[in-house]
N, C-alpha and C positions, 0 to 999 in steps of 0.2 A: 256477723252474728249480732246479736240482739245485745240490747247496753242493758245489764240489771240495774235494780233500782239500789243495791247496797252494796259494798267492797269490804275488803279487809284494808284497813289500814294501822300505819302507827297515830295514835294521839293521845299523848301522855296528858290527864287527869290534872297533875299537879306538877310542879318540877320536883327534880329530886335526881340521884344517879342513874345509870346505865339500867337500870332493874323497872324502872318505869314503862318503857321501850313494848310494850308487847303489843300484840293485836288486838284490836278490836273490828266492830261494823259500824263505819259510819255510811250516809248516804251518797250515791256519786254525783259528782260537780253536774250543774248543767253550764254551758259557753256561753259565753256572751256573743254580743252581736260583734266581735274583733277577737276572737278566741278560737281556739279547737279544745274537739276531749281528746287526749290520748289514754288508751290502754298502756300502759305502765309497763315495761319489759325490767326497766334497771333503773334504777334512780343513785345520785354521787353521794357522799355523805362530806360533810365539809365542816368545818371549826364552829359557824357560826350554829350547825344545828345544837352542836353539846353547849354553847352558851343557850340557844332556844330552851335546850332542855334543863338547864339549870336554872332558866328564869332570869339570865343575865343578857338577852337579847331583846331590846324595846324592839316588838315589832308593828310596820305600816297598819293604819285600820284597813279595815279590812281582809286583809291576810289571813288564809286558814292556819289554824293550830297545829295544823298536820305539818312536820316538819320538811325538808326536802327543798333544794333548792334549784337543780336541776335534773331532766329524766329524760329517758328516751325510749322510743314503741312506737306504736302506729296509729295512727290519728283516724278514730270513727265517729266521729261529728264535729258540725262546724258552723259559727254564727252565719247569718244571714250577711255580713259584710266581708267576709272574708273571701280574699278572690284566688291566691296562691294556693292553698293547701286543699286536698281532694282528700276522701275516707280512704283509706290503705297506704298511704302514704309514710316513710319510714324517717321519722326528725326526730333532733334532740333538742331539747328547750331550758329555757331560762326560764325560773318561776320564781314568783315572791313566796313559794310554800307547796303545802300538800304533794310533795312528790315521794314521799313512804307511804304510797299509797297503790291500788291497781288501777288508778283513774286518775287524772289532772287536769283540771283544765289549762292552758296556757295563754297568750297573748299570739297569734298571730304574726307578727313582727319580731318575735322573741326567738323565734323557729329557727330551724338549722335543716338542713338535709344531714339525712347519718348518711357519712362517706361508702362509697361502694365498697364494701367487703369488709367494713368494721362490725366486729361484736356490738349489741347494743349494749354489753355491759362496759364496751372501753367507749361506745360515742354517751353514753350517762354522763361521766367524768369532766366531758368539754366545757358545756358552757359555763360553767360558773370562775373557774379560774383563767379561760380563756377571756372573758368579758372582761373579768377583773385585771388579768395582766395586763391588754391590752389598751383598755382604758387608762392603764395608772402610769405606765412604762411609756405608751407612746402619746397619748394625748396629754396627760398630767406633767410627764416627766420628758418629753420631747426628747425621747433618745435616737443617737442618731449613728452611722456607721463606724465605725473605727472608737466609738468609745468605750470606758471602762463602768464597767456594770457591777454594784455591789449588793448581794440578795443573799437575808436572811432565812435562815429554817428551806438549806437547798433542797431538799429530800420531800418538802413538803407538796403538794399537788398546785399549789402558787409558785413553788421553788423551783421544780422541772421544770411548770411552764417557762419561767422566766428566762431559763436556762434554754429553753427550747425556742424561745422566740428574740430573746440576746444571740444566740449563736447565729439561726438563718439572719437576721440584720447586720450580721457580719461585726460584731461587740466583742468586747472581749467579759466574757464573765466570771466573776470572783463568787464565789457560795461561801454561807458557815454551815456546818452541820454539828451534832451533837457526839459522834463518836468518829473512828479510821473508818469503818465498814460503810459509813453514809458519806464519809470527803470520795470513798474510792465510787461509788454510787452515783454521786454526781459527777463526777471526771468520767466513768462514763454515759453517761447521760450528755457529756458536751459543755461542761465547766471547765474554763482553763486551769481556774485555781480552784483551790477547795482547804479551807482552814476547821482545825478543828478545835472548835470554843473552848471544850473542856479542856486541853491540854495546850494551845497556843491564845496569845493576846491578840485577838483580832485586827484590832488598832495597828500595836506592830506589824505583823503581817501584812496589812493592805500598806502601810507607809514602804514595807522591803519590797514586796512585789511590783508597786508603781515606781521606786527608785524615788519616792520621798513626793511623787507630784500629786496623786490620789485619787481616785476614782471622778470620774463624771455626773452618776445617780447611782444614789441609793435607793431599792426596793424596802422596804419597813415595815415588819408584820411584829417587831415586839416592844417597841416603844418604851418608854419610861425609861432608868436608867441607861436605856442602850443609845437615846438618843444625842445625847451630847460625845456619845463616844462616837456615834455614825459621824456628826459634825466632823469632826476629827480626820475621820477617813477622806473627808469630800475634798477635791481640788478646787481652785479658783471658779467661781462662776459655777460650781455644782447645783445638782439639784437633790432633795429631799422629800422622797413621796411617802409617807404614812398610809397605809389598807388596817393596819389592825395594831393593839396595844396589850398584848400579851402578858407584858410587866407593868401595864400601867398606863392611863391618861396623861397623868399631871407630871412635869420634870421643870426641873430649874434651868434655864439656858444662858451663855454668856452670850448679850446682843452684840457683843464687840467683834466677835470673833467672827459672826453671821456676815456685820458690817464688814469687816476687815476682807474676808476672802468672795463678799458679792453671791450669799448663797442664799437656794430659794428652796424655802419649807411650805410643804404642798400636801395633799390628803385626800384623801375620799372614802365615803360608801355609794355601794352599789345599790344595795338592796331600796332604798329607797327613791332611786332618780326612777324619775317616770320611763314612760312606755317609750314613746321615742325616740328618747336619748339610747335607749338598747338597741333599741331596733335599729339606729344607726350605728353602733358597734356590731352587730348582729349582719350589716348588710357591708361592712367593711372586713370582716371575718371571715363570711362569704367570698368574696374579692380576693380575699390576701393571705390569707390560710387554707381554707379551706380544700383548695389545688394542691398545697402541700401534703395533706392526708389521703388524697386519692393518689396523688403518686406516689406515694410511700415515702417520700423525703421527711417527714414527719409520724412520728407512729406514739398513739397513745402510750401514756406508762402505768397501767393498773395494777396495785398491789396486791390486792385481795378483795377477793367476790365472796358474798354473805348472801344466807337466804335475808328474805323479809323479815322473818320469825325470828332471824336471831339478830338485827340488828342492836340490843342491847352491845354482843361480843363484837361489831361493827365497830360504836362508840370505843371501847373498850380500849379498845386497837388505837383508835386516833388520841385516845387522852394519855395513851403510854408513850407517842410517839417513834413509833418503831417502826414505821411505813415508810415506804418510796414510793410515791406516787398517790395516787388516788387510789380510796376506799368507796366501795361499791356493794350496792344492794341489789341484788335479782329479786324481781317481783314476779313476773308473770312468763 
């Protein structure tokens, strides 16, 4: 079918709340010469777009305004350099932006095939937390079989994954979550344990559950106050990966204690490592998961599908935190 020259998409004006969020027209991407367009079927919503939208996400120049970080549909153009991806072709992608939108361009190398017989509204949800987990868990945090895994905000679409991808590595995985309804959520989902913040001391708990010796790595999505307590949790020689700061950047730490047990504080973002550093998590993904989703040993966990139109009630959803899984937009 013919590409129009203008879409609906989300592009919030100003920052401000959930109420921002509505439609507009802008005009559609054209590829670059390492890029395709995909027509937009479902695009994930994720933490970093309601900071986008608060105005509390510095983003890469360049990068459109349109929020969206990953999406999935079918690919109808494509640069002069691109050799893998053909028009009609069905992938889900990593993007630095514009995926609330019926149009995206993407990176080439960023591409997924959507597994045979997935919704596109559950293969939208993949790459952003799969990139993310994978990157931070195995490359950052060099996890490795028989260890013990501690992952914060378990219910969250980072949280499953982690749980999803500590379990087939054959880990043993610890979750917090926020209430019983989310510890029982993650247990099943594939968490061995599962603590519940508001009513149990975490600290205690992972020191009872390891019988005093303490996890291997920490996954770490709220930082500030929480992180000298994660310290606490880590056994000898642990490691400590930071993705996000929930509660805060800046925390006081005792170096003694760092020195004393041999432990190594580590970090990342995503969003801004170049093209093919993805693209080599993207083609190890390919490789090492991605067989997991076609045979079913792995199955997306999608909380709730939204129109486009009402992705305001989308955010909504994420900033109350009441989901399991991945939050999701149908576009097209």
């Amino acid at each position: 079918m013919p590409i129009p020259a203008t879409m609906t998409a989300i592009d919030p004006a100003a920052p401000g709340g959930p109420d921002v969020l509505v439609a507009v027209t802008r005009p559609v991407p054209q590829p670059g010469p390492d890029e395709v367009l995909v027509k937009v079927a479902a695009a994930g919503v994720n933490r970093p777009d309601v900071l986008q939208r608060l105005g509390l996400y510095p983003m890469p120049p360049g990068v459109p305004t349109i929020p969206g970080l990953e999406i999935a549909g079918i690919v109808v153009a494509v640069g002069g350099a691109v050799e893998r991806w053909r028009i009609g072709d069905a992938v889900c992608a990593l993007v630095a932006g514009g995926g609330y939108a019926e149009y995206c361009t993407a990176p080439a190398g960023q591409c997924l095939p959507v597994p045979a017989g997935m919704a596109m509204t559950d293969a939208a949800g993949l790459p952003e937390t799969w990139f993310t987990v994978w990157s931070n868990v195995m490359d950052r945090g060099h996890a490795r079989p028989g260890e013990t895994l501690l992952v914060h905000g378990g219910t969250s679409g980072i949280g499953v994954t982690a749980i999803q991808l500590g379990s087939a590595l054959g880990m043993t995985v610890i979750v917090t979550a926020g209430n019983a309804a989310k510890c029982a959520a993650a247990l099943a989902l594939g968490a061995a344990h599962a603590i519940d913040y508001q009513a149990q001391d975490f600290v205690a708990e992972v020191v009872r559950i390891t019988d005093a010796r303490g996890v291997d790595l920490v996954l770490d999505m709220v930082g500030g106050d929480y992180l000298p307590r994660n310290l606490q949790c880590l056994a000898d020689d642990g490691r400590h990966v930071s993705i996000a700061f929930q509660r805060g950047p800046r925390v006081d730490l005792d170096l003694s204690a760092i020195m004393r047990k041999r432990l190594t504080l580590t970090g990342s973002m995503l969003r801004p490592r170049p093209i093919s550093f993805k693209t080599a998590i993207a083609e190890t993904l390919e490789g090492a998961i991605w067989p997991e989703f076609e045979a079913r040993r792995l199955v997306p966990v999608t909380d709730r599908v939204f129109a486009l139109a009402d992705a305001a009630e989308a955010h909504r959803r994420m900033e109350a935190g009441a989901h399991v899984g991945k939050i999701v937009l149908a576009v097209g």
